[in-house]
C-alpha positions in Angstrom: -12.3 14.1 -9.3 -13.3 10.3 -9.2 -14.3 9.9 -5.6 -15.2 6.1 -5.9 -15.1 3.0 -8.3 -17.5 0.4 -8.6 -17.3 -2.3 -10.9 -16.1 -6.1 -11.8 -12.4 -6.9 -10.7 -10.8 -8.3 -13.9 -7.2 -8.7 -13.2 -5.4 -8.5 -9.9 -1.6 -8.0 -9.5 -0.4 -7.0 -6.3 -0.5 -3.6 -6.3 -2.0 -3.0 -9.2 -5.6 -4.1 -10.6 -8.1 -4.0 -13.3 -11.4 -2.8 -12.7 -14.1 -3.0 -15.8 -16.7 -0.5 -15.0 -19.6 -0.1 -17.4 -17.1 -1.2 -19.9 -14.5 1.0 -19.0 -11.4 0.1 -17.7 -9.3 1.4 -14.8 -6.2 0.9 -14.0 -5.5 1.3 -10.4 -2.6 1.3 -7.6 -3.9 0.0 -4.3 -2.0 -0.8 -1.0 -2.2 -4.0 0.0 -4.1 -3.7 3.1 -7.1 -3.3 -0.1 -5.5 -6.3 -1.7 -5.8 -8.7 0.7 -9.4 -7.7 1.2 -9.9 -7.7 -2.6 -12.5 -10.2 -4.2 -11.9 -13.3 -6.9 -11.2 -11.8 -10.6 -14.7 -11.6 -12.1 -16.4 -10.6 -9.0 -18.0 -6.9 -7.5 -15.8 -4.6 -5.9 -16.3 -1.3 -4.5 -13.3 1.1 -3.9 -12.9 4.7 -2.5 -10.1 6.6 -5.0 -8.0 9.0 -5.0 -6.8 10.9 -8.6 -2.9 12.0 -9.1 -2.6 14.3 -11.6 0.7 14.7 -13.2 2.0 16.7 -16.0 3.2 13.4 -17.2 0.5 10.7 -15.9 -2.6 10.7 -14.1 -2.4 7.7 -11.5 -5.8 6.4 -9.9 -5.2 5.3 -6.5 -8.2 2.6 -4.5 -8.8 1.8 -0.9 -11.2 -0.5 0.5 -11.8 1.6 3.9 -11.9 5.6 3.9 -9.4 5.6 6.9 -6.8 3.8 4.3 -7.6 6.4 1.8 -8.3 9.4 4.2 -4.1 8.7 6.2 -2.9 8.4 2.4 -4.4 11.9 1.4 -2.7 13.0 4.5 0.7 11.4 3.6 1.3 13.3 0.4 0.9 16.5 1.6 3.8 16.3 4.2 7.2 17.6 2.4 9.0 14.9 0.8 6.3 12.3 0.7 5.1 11.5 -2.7 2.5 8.5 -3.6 4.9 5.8 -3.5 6.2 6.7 -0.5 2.8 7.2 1.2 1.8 3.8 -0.5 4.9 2.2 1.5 4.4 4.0 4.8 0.3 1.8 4.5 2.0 -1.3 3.8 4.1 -1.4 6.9 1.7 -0.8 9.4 -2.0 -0.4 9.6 -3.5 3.0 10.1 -4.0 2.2 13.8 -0.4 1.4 14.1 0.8 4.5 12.1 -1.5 7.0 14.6 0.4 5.1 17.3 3.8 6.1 16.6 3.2 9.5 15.3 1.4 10.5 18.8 4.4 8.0 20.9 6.7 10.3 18.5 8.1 6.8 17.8 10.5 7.2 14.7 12.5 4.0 15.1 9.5 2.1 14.4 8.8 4.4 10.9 12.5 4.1 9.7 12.0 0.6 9.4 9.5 1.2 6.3 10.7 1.3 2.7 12.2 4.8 1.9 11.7 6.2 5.3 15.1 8.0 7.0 15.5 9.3 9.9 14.7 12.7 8.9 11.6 11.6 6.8 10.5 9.7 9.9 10.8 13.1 12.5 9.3 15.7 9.4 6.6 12.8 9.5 5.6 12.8 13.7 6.0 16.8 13.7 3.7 17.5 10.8 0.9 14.7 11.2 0.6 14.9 14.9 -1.8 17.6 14.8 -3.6 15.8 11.6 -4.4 12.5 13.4 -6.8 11.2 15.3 -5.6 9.7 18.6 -6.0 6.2 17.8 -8.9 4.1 19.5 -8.3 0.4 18.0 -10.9 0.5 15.7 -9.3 0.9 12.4 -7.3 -1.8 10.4 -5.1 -1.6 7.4 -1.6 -2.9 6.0 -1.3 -0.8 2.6 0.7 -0.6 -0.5 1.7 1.2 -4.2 1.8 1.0 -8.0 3.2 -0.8 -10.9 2.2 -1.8 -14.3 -0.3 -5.0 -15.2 0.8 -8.0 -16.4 -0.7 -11.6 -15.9 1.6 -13.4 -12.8 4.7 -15.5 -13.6 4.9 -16.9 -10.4 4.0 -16.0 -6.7 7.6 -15.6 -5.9 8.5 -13.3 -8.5 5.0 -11.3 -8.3 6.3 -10.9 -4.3 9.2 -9.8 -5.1 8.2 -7.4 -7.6 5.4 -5.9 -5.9 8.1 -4.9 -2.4 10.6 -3.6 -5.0 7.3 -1.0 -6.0 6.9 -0.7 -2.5 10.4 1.0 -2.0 12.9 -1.8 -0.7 15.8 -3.0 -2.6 15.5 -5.3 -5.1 18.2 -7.9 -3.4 16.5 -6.9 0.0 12.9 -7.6 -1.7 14.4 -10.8 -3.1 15.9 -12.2 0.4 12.4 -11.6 2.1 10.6 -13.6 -0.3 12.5 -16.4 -0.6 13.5 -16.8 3.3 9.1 -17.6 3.5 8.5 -21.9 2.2 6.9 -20.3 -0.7 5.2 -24.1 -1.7 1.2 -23.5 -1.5 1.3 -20.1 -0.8 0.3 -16.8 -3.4 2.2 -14.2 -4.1 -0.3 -12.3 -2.0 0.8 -14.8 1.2 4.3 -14.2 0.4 4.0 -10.2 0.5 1.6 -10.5 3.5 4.3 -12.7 5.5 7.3 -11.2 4.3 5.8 -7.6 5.3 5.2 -8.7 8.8 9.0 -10.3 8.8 10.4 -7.0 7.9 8.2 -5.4 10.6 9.6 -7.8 13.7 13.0 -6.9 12.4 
């Protein structure tokens, strides 16, 4: 198990980054609430991980805070949450906000993340209440999940594609980005702003 990363950010994609460690390179899936808090390419980062393994892939996963990484490990092993999802659940509310809802029992605000029904939302309140701390407005986050590298096009199509990874539909994805005055603004502003319009909805 890989239990943490520490090395020199070469490429950054929202979700996904590069991370050149003693020559090595990792490919990682982080949620955003990481992203936002990642350095400039060519700088030190330090990441907690966590290793999917796969018959077909084996996915390494980094957070910036162990809360982000500890409610993710949590996440996957509820019944019909896999990665993805768990990556989606992070980058609609922070992990305070999550430990809010689950103890309130408050579903409506959970079926407004990507790929979260109704019944998804109730499995997730019944089996995580006992799991979670109560929450005590200490903890931050915002959170998000994994595609492949490739150097940015431009901030409004690296939005788009990085909430499509996330879980919402690509004409959804599409509206929410291009409803934000994308002029001056990275594709990292655009997913940051057009996550918080999704979450006053």
């Amino acid at each position: 198990m890989i239990g943490f990363l520490r090395g020199v950010l070469v490429v950054k994609k929202a979700p996904s980054l590069l991370l050149d460690v003693h020559g090595v390179g990792y490919e990682i899936d982080a949620p955003m609430s990481t992203f936002f808090k990642l350095p400039k390419e060519g700088e030190e980062v330090f990441l907690h991980t966590h290793l999917a393994v796969r018959e077909d892939a084996h996915t390494l996963y980094g957070f910036i805070s162990e809360p982000e990484r500890a409610l993710f490990r949590s996440l996957i092993k509820v019944s019909g949450v896999g990665a993805k999802l768990a990556l989606g659940i992070l980058s609609g509310l922070s992990v305070e906000e999550f430990q809010r809802c689950i103890h309130s029992g408050n579903t409506a605000m959970l079926i407004k993340l990507p790929g979260v029904g109704k019944k998804t939302a109730e499995r997730l309140v019944i089996e995580m209440r006992d799991r979670l701390p109560e929450s005590d407005g200490t903890t931050v986050a915002v959170g998000l999940g994994g595609v492949t590298l490739a150097r940015e096009a431009s901030p409004v199509a690296d939005a788009v594609s990085a909430l499509v990874a996330l879980g919402f539909k690509p004409q959804d994805a599409n509206a929410m980005v291009r409803s934000i005055p994308a002029e001056g603004k990275t594709s990292e502003d655009l997913i940051k702003l057009a996550l918080q319009g999704a979450g006053r909805k």
